[in-house]
N, C-alpha and C positions, 0 to 999 in steps of 0.2 A: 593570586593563586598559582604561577608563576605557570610553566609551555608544560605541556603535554607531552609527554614520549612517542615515538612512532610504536613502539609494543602496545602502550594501549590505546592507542591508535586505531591501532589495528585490531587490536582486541575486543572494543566497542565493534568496528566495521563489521566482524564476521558475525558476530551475532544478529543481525538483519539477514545474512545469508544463510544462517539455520534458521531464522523464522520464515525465510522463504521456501526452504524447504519442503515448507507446509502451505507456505501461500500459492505459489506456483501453480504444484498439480489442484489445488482446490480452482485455484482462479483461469488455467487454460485448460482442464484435462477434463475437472472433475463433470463437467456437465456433459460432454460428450460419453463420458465412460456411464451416466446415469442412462443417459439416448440411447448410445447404440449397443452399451454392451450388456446391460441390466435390463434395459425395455423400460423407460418409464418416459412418460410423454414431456414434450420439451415446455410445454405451459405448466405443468403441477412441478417440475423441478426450477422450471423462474420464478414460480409463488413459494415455494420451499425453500427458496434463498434469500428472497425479498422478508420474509414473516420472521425468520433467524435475522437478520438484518435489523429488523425492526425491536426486535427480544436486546440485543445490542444496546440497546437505550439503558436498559435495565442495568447491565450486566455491565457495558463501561461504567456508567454513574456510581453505581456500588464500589467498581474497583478501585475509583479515581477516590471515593472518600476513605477507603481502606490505606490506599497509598500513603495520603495525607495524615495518617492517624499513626503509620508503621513507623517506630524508633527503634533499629537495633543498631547493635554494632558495627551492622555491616551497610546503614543505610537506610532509606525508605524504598528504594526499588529494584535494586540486587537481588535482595532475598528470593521476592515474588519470579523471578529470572530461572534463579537456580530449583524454585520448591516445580517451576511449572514446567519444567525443559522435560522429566521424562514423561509425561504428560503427553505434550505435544506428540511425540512420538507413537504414541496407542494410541492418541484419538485420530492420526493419520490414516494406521493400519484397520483400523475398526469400519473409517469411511469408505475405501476401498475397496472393503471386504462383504460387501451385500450377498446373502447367503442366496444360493439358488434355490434351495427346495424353495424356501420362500415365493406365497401369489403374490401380483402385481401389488394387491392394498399392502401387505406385510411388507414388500421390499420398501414401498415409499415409508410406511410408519418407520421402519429402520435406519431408511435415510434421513430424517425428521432429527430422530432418536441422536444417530453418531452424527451428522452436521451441526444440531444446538450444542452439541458437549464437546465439541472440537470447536468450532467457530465462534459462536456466543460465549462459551465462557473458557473455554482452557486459553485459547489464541489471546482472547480480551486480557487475559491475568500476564500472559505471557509478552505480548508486542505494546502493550501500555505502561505495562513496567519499563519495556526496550526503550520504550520513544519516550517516555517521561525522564527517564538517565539522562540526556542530554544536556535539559537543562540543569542538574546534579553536577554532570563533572564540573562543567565551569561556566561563569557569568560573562566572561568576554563573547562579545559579538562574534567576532571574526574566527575564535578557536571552533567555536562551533560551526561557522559556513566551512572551514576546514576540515573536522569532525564529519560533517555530514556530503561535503565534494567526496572522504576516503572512503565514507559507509555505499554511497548512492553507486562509486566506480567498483567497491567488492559485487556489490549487490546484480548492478547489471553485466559484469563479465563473469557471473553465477549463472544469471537470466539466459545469457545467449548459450552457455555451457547444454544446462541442461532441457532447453527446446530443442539443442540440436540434438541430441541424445536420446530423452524419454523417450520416444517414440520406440527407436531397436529395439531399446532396452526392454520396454511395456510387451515387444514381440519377440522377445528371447524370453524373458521370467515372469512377464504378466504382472499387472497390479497386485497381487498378492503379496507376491515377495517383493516388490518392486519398495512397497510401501514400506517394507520395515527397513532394506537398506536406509532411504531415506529418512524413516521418523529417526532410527539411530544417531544419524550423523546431524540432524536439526536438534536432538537430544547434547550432541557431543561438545557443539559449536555454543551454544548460548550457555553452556555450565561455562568455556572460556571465559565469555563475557563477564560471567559473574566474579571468578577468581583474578582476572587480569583487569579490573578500571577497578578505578577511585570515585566515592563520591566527596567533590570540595564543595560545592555550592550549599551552605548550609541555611540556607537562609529559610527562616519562618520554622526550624526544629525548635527551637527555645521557648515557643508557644502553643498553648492543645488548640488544633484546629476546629474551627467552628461552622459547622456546614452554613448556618442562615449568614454569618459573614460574608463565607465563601462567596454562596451566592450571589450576593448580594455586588461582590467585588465582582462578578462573573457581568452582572447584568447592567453596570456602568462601565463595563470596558468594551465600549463599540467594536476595538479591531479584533475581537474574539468569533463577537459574530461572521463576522467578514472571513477570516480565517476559517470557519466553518466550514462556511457556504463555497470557499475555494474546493478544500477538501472532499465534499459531497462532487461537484464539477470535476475536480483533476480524477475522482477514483471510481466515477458513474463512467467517463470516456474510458479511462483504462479497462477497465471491465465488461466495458461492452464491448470492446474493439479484440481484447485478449480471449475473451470466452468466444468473440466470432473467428476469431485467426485458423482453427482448425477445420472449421465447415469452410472458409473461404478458398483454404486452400486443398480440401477434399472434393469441395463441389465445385468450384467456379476456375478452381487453377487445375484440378485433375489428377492431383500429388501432394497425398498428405505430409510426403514429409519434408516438403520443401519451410514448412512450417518452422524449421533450423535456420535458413536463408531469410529467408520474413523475418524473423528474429535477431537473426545477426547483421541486416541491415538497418535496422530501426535503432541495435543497441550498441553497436562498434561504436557509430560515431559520437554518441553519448559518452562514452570511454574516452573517445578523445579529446569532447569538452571539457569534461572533468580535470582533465590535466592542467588545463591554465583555468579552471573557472576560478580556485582561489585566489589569484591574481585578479582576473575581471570584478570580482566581489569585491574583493578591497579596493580598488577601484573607482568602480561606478557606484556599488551599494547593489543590495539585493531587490531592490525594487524595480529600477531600471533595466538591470540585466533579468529579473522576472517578466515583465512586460516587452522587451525584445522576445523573450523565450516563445510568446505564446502567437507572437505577429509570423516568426519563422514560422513554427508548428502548422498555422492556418495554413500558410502557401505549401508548406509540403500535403498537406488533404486537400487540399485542392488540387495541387497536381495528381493527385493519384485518382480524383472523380472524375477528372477529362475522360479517362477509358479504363475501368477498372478490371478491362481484359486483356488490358497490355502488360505485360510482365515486366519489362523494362522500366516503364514509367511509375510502375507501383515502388521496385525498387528504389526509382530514385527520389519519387516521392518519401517512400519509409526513410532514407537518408538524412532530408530534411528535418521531414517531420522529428527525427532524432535529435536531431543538433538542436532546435527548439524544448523539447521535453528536457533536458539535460539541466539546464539552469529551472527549470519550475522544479521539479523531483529535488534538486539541493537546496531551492531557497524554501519552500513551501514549510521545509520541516524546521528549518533556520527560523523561520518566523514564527512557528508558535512558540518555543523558549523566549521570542521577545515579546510576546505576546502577557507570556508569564510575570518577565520581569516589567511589562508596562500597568498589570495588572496591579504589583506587588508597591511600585513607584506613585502610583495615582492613590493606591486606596490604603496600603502599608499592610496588604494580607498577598501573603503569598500561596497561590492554591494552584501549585504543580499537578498534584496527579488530575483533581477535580477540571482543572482547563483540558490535561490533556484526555482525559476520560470523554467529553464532551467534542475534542477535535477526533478522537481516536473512531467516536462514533459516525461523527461526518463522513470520514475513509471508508467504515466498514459500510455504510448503508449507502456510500453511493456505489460502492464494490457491487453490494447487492443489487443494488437499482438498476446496475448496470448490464447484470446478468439476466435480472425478469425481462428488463423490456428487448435485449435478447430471446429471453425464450418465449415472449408475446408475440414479437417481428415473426420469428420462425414459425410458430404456431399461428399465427394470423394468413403465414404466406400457404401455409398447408405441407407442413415441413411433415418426409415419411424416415422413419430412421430407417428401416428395411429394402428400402429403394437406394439403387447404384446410382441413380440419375435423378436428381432431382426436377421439377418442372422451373418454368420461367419465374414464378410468380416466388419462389425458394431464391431463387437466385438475384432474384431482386432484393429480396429480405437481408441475405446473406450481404449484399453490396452496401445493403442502406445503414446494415450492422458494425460493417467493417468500414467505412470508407464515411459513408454522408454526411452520419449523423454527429461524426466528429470535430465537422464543419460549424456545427453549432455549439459545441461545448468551449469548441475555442474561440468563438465571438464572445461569450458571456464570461469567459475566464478574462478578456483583455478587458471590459467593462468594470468586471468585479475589481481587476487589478487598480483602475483609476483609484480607487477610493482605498486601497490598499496600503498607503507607501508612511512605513515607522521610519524610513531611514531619517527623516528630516527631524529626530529628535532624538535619537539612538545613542549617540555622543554623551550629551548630558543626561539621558538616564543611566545608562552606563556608569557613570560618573557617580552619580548620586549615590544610585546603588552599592556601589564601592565602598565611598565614603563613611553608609551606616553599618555598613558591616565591619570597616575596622573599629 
């Protein structure tokens, strides 16, 4: 299928940086801005992220058989990129935008309303198209841990951008306006994507897809499950740890907007892994250098539970803990495209959107999972949005959100990883797959 250009390259990369556009403030902003500046209590907005999370089911599955079904000229997952980018954009502004006159029940039915229609299904149409491209442009292993090293380094020197920022920015123009700059430019960024990548990987267009096939190829390919069940893990820690980042450092650090710093120490040195990780992947393989990933990450949350009122230590902890996440976040995505083609090799059906519909979902409902039991911890601890000060019993919630319970996502991430490792056949499927396509 022959290299890749760095234009489209780069072209794929920023398209994750407009869909972050929209992930970001929903995944660090958006529950705080629910709390403290709408009034809605932090238990019915973790059950209102959780219950959208769970609608998710629906709404990837659908999209992943629509994917599988679309043959145009431009591809099976292009289209769904360009038809949804302005989309993304108003369903940004709409969430944001919780009307005042509105009483507490009408704001929450609002929020219900504009989070299923942003999150469950425009994002669904939108970041499942994104992440199913991958395995479209090309069938080589390694293009793609390449592919996804340049997407994961746009993505995070985005990430530290705009934490350091929102914040002014939200107290200069306020979420209102805030949100449409934003939805614009997550609008602008993914129509890129669509006009600058190719899809090569043509594999399984030459046949109508068959959902009970599908199936059926979905429910003998063990490592899909496994795949899952990472995703659920890598994106219940991120989201619980990301939705806690600005209570931690409102309440426990005393400076919300050190929230930039906490950011940019977690995500620099991820940037800097990124720089040689395609080198380490070609390497050692993505499996190795995944299971390293998650033994660092552990020691860096551990160092940061010794005292999580020490400022120095947290940062150096977030350091670590960086350097670790860097290799999970590149191979994680790397593997469900092999995932695809081990699907397509074992049973001769190849079900792109359908697999990734079903990992797409893993991500979003541990995103969510990761925000309820956030706002269960806070609401359990007696979290008051209206109070400058929170009591002891907040500040332990807030520690066990940010800091603890991290400790346990990445004992079961390195467990799950044993049983995780395609490198040891990667070659000869590779191979194979080759072969029937010429």
């Amino acid at each position: 299928m022959g290299k890749i250009g760095l234009k489209e390259k780069m072209s794929y990369a920023i398209g994750d940086v407009g869909c972050n556009f929209i992930y970001v403030p929903v995944t660090s902003f958006l529950m705080i801005y629910y709390t403290d500046t709408v009034g809605l209590g932090v238990a019915a907005v973790g059950m209102l992220m959780l219950i959208a999370r769970l609608l998710d089911g629906i709404t990837d599955l659908t999209m992943g058989l629509i994917i599988d079904k679309t043959n145009t000229k431009w591809g099976k997952t292009r289209p769904w990129i360009l038809w949804s980018a302005p989309f993304m954009g108003l369903g940004l502004v709409l969430l944001f935008n919780v009307p005042e006159a509105l009483d507490s029940t009408g704001k929450l039915i609002y929020a219900y309303i504009t989070y299923i229609f942003l999150v469950s299904i425009i994002y669904t149409i939108s970041n499942l198209s994104y992440c199913t491209l991958l395995a479209r442009i090309s069938n080589d292993t390694q293009e793609r841990s390449v592919l996804s090293a340049i997407r994961f380094f746009c993505v995070i020197l985005f990430t530290i951008v705009i934490s350091m920022v929102t914040n002014p920015l939200v107290e200069k123009f306020g979420w209102p306006k805030l949100s449409v700059i934003y939805g614009i430019l997550a609008c602008v960024l993914l129509c890129i994507t669509f006009f600058f990548t190719k899809e090569r990987n043509k594999g399984g267009d030459d046949q109508a897809f068959n959902f009970k096939k599908g199936m059926c190829a979905i429910k003998n390919n063990k490592y899909f499950f496994l795949i899952a069940l990472m995703f659920i893990l890598v994106y219940a820690d991120l989201g619980l740890s990301s939705g806690a980042t600005l209570y931690y450092t409102t309440y426990v650090l005393k400076d919300a907007n050190l929230i930039g710093v906490l950011t940019l120490t977690l995500f620099a040195p991820m940037i800097l892994v990124f720089l040689i990780l395609p080198k380490v992947l070609n390497k050692f393989g993505k499996w190795k250098v995944m299971l390293m990933g998650f033994l660092i990450k552990l020691i860096g949350v551990i160092m940061m539970a010794i005292d999580p009122t020490c400022f120095n230590l947290i940062i150096l902890g977030n350091v670590v803990k960086g350097i670790g996440m860097a290799p999970i976040m590149v191979g994680i995505f790397a593997i469900v495209a092999d995932v695809v083609d081990y699907g397509e090799w074992k049973t001769g059906i190849r079900a792109d959107g359908l697999i990734n519909s079903c990992v797409s979902f893993g991500m979003k409902l541990g995103g969510g999972l990761g925000t309820a039991i956030l706002g269960w911890i806070l609401g359990c601890g007696g979290y008051d949005s209206t109070a400058n000060i929170q009591n002891a019993a907040v500040i332990s919630a807030i520690n066990m959100s940010y800091i603890y319970l991290g400790i346990i996502f990445s004992i079961i991430g390195i467990i799950v990883m044993c049983f995780l490792n395609m490198d040891k056949f990667s070659d000869q499927m590779s191979k194979e797959l080759q072969e029937k396509a010429i």
